[in-house]
C-alpha positions in Angstrom: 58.3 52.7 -46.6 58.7 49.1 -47.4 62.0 50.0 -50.0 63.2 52.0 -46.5 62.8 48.8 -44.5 64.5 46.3 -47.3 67.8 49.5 -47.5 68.1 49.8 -43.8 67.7 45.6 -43.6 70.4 45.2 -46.3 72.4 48.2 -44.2 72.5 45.8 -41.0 73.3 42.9 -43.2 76.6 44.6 -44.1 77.5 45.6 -41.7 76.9 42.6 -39.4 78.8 40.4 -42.1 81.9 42.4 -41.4 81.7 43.0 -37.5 85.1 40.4 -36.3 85.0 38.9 -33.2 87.5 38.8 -30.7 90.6 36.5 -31.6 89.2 36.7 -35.4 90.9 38.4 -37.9 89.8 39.8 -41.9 93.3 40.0 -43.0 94.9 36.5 -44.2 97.9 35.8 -41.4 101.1 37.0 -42.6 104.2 34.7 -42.6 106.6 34.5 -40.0 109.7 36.3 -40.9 112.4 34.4 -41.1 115.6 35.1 -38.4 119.4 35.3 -38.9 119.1 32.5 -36.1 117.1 30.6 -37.9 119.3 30.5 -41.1 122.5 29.4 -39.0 120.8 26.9 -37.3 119.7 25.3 -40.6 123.2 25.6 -41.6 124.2 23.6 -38.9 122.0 21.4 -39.5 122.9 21.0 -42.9 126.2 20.6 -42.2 125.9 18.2 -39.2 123.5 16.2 -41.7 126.8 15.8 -44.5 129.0 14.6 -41.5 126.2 12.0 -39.9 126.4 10.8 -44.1 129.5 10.0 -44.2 129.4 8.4 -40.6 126.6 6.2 -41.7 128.8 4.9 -44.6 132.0 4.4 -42.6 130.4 2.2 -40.5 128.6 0.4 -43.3 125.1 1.7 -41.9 122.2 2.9 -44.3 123.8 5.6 -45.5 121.6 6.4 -48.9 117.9 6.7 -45.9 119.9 9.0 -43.9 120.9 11.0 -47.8 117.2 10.5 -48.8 116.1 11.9 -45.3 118.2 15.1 -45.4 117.7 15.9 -48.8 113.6 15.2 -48.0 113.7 17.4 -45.1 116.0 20.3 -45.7 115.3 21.1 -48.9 111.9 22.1 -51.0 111.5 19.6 -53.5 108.0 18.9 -52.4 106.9 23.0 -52.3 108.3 23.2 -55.7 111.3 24.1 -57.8 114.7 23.8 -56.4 117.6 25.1 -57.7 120.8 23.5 -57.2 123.8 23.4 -58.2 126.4 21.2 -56.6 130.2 22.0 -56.1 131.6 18.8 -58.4 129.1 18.9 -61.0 130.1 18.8 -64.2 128.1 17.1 -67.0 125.2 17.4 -65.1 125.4 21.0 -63.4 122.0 21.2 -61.8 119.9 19.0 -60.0 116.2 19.9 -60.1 114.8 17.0 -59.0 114.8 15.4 -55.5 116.4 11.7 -56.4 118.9 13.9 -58.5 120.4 15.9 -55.1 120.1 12.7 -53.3 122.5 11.0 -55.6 124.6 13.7 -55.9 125.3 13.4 -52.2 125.5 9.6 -52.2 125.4 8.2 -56.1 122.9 6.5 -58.0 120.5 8.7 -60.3 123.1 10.5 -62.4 126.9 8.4 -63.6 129.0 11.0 -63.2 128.4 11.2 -58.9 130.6 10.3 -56.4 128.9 10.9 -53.5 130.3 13.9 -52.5 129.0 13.3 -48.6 130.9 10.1 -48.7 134.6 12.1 -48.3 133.7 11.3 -45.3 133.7 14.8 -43.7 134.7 15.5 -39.9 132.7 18.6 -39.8 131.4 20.8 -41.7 131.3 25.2 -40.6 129.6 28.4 -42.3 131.2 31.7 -42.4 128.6 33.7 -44.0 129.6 36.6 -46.1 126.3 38.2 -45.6 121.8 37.6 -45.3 119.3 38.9 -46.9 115.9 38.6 -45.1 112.7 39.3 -46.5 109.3 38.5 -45.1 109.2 34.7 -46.3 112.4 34.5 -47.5 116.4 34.7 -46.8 119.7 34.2 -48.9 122.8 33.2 -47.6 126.0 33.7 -49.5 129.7 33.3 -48.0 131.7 30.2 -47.6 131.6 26.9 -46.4 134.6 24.6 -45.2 134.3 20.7 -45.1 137.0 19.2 -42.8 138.4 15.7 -44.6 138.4 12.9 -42.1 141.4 10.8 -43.0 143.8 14.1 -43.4 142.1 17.0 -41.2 142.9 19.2 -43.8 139.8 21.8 -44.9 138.1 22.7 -48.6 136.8 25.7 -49.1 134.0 26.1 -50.6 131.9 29.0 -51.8 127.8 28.6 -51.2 124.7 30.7 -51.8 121.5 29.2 -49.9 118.3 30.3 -50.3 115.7 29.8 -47.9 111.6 29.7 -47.4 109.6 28.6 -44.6 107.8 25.0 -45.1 104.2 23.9 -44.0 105.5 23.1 -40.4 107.6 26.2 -40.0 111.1 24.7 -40.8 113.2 26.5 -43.4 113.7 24.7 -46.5 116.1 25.2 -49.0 115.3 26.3 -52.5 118.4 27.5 -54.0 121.5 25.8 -53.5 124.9 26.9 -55.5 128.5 25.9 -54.3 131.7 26.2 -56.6 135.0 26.2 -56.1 137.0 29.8 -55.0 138.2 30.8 -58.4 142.3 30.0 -58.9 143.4 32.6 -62.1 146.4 30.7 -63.5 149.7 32.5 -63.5 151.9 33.7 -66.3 155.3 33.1 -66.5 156.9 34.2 -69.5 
């Protein structure tokens, strides 16, 4: 009787330990999906971000904070890798570390920058070519046009972004490759 008592005991035990309350659940949460909104209103962001650089050093203001700000917050240095390639990068192709993409954008880390968000740009638009969205992840590919501010005119850029959510819920950027469109050289003779 007793080993009866000690399996039924051990029975309740069980099951109690798995009985969830209300509100509780045993399945970790699962990550927000990411939206198609969401991604264009990073991309704005992004892009606002290269204009409001290139404001800050017209008007002599603390331009390399504001670089060190929007490289800090928009992209995942701090989650961990990033990969990214920048459009006029040459000796140096990628930038893996944080203080790398921040000098890109404004000089400093690596000799051959320029500080490309220095044009200064007017504005800055996306015209995807297409998402991908997975559950905690999204890819962006298409092109991206910076408008000059001295001459108005537009470059065109090509892009791919990819994107994961960070701690508070923001996207981040994790991969990051721009080039210029591809200009075969003609034959004459």
């Amino acid at each position: 009787m007793k080993k009866f008592i000690l399996a039924i005991t051990s029975l309740l035990f069980l099951l109690v330990g798995s009985v969830t309350y209300a509100g509780e659940s045993t399945t970790p949460p699962q990550p927000k999906p990411i939206t198609e909104a969401e991604v264009h209103e990073a991309q704005k962001i992004w892009g606002d971000g290269i204009v409001a650089i290139g404001n800050a050093f017209t008007n002599e203001e603390d331009y390399k904070a504001l670089a060190a700000t929007h490289v800090d917050t928009l992209y995942a240095y701090d989650e961990g890798v990033v990969l990214f390639k920048p459009t006029k990068a040459a000796t140096q192709q990628f930038r893996l570390s944080e203080p790398e993409a921040i000098s890109y954008f404004v000089t400093g880390k690596v000799p051959e920058d320029r500080g490309f968000a220095l044009q200064p740009w007017s504005a800055v638009r996306f015209e995807n070519a297409g998402i991908l969205i997975d559950t905690d992840s999204a890819v962006a590919m298409g092109n991206y046009f910076f408008t000059d501010t001295n001459t108005g005119k537009e470059a065109k850029v090509e892009f791919t972004f990819g994107y994961v959510r960070g701690a508070d819920g923001k996207l981040l950027i994790n991969v990051h490759h721009s080039a210029f469109p591809y200009h075969p050289l003609t034959d004459d003779g």
